[in-house]
C-alpha positions in Angstrom: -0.4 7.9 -8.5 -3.3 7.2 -6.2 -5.0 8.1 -2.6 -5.2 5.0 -0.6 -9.0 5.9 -0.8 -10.6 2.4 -1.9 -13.3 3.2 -5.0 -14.7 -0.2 -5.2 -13.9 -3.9 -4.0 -13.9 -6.5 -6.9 -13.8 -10.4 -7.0 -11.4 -12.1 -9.0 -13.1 -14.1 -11.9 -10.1 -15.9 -13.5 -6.4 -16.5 -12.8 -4.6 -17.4 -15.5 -0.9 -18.3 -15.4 1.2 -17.1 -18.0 4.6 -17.7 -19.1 5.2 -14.2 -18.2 3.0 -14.1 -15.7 -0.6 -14.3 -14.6 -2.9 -12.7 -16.5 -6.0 -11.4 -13.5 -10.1 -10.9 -14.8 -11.6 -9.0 -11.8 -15.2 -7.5 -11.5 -15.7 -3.8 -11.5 -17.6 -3.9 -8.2 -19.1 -0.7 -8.6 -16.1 1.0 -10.1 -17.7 3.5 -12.4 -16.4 6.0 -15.0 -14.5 5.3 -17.9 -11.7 3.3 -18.0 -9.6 2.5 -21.0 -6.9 -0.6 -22.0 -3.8 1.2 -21.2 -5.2 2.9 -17.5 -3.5 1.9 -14.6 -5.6 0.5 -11.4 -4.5 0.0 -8.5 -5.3 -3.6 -6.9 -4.9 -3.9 -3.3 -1.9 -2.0 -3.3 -0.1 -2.9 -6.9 -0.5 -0.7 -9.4 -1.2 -2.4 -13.1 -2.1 -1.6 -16.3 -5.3 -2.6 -17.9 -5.0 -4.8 -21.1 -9.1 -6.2 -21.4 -12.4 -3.8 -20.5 -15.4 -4.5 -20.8 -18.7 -3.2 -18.7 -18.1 -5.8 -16.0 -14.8 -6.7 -15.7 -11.3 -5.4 -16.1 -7.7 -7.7 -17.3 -4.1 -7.1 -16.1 -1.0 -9.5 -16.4 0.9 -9.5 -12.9 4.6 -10.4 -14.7 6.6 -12.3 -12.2 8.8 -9.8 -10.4 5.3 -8.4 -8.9 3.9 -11.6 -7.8 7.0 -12.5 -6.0 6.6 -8.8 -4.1 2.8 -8.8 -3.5 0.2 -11.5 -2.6 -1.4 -11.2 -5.7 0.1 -14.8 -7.0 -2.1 -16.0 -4.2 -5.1 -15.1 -5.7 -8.4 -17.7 -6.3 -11.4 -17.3 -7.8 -14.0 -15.2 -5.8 -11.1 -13.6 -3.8 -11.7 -10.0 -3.2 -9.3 -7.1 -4.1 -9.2 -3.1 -3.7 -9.6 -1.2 -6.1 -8.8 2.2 -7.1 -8.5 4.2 -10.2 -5.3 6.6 -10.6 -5.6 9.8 -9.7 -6.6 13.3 -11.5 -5.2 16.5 -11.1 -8.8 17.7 -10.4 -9.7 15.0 -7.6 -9.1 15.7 -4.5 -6.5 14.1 -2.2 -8.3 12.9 0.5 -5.3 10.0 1.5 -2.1 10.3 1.3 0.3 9.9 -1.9 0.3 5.8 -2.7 2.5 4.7 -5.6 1.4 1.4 -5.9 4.6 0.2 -5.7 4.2 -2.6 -2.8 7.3 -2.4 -0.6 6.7 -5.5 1.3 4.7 -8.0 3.1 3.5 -7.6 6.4 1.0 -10.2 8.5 -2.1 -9.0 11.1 -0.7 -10.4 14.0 -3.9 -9.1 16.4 -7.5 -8.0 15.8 -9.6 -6.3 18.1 -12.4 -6.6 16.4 -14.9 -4.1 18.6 -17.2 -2.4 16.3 -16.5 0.8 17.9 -13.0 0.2 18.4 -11.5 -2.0 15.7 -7.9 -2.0 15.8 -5.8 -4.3 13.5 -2.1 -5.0 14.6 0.1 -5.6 11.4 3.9 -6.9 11.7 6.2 -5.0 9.2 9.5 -6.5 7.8 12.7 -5.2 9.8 14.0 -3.1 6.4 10.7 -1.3 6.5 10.5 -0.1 10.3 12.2 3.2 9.8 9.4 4.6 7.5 7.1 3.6 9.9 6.0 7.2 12.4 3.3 7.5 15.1 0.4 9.3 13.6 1.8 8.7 9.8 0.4 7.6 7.1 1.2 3.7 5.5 -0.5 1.5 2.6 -2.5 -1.4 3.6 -3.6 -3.9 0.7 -4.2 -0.6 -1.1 -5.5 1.3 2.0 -4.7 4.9 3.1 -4.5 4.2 6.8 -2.9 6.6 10.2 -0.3 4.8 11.8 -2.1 4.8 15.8 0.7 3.3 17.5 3.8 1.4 17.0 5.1 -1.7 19.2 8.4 -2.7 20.5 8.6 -5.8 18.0 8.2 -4.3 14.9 4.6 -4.3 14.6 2.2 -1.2 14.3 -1.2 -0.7 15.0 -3.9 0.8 13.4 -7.9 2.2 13.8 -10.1 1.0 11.2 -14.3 2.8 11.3 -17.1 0.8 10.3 -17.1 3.2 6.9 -13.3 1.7 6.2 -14.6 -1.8 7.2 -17.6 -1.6 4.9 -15.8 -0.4 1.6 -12.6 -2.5 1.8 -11.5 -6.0 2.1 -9.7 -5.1 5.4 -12.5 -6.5 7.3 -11.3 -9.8 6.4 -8.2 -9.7 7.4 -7.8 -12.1 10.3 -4.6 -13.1 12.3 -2.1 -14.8 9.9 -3.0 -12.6 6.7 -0.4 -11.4 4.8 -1.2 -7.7 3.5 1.0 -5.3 0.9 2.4 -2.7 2.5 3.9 0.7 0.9 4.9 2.9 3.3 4.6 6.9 2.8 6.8 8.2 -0.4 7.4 11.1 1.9 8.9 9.7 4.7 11.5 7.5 2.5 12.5 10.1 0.7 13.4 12.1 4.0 14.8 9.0 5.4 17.0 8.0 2.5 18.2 11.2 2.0 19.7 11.4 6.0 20.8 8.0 5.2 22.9 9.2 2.5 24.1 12.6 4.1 25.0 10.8 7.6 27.4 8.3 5.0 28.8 11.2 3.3 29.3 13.0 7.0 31.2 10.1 8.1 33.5 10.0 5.7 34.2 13.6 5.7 34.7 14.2 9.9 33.2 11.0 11.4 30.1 12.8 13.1 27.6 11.7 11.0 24.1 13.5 10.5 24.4 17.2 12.2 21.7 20.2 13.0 24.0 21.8 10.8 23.7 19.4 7.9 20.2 19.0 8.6 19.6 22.6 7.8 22.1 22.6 4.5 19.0 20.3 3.5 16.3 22.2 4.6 15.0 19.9 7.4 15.7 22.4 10.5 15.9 25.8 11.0 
């Protein structure tokens, strides 16, 4: 479990495929504290498992199932990556609850790129657009970030300050990037659940999701 609060931003040193995968050498960064083969580190959004430490640098193999679901099979050398250690119960939560567990891609379709105003616009795939609520919380490339406002096709906006700019690779991400997205556990689980009780509903009295079921599930009062 992690934040969305960005620790460091690393360079990828090596990328080396694997027959089960690619095995990723990244710089710390600045990541401090101890980390230990067997940790799990969140990289721009996916969540793996050290296998190699050493002062500097820090290994993971990507198998194939999470290169085809993230961007990190298009890593190079020198690339930068988020980075972020799991979370401790005696941290605090200053984010929002991220998985790492990337949900799918989305691309920046519009950058205002005003110092004082910097709003990136990201374009969400259409299974993803339900978890998607003014003023909530998503995953960007690893990124904590408040959903500012949401467009008309499929697309979402959000505010990035300079401190967000500075300490993430965000600033780079120009029209045409693809980012990880994972939207907010929270909201699936509340929109998977309707999902399920409006199917139920419908085959018990063809009306669907009701106030009434709503509060048999605690939604509504």
């Amino acid at each position: 479990m992690f934040t969305g609060l960005v620790q460091a931003v690393g360079r990828v040193l090596a990328a080396e495929k694997r027959e089960a995968g690619l095995r990723l050498t990244i710089g710390r960064g600045g990541l401090t504290g101890p980390i230990a083969t067997g940790d799990s580190v969140c990289i721009s959004g996916v969540c793996l498992t050290v296998v190699e430490v050493s002062d500097d640098t820090l290994a993971f193999d990507a198998v194939a199932e999470t290169l085809d679901r993230s961007t990190l099979g298009g890593l190079g050398l020198g690339d930068r990556v988020n980075l972020e250690t799991a979370l401790t119960a005696s941290q605090p939560l200053g984010g929002h609850f991220v998985q790492g567990h990337v949900d799918g891609f989305g691309e920046v379709t519009a950058v205002a790129d005003d110092p004082l105003a910097w709003r990136t616009t990201v374009r969400a795939p259409e299974a993803l657009l339900d978890y998607l609520v003014p003023k909530g919380s998503v995953t960007v490339d690893g990124v904590s970030l408040t959903i500012a406002s949401l467009g008309d096709d499929g697309t979402f906006d959000v505010a990035l300050i300079p401190e967000t700019l500075e300490r993430t690779t965000l600033d780079a991400a120009l029209v045409g990037t693809r980012v990880n997205l994972e939207m907010d556990v929270l909201t699936k689980t509340v929109v998977q659940t309707v999902r399920r009780m409006g199917v139920d509903s419908k085959l018990n009295n063809e009306q669907g999701v009701t106030m009434d079921t709503l509060r048999e599930a605690g939604f509504a009062r």
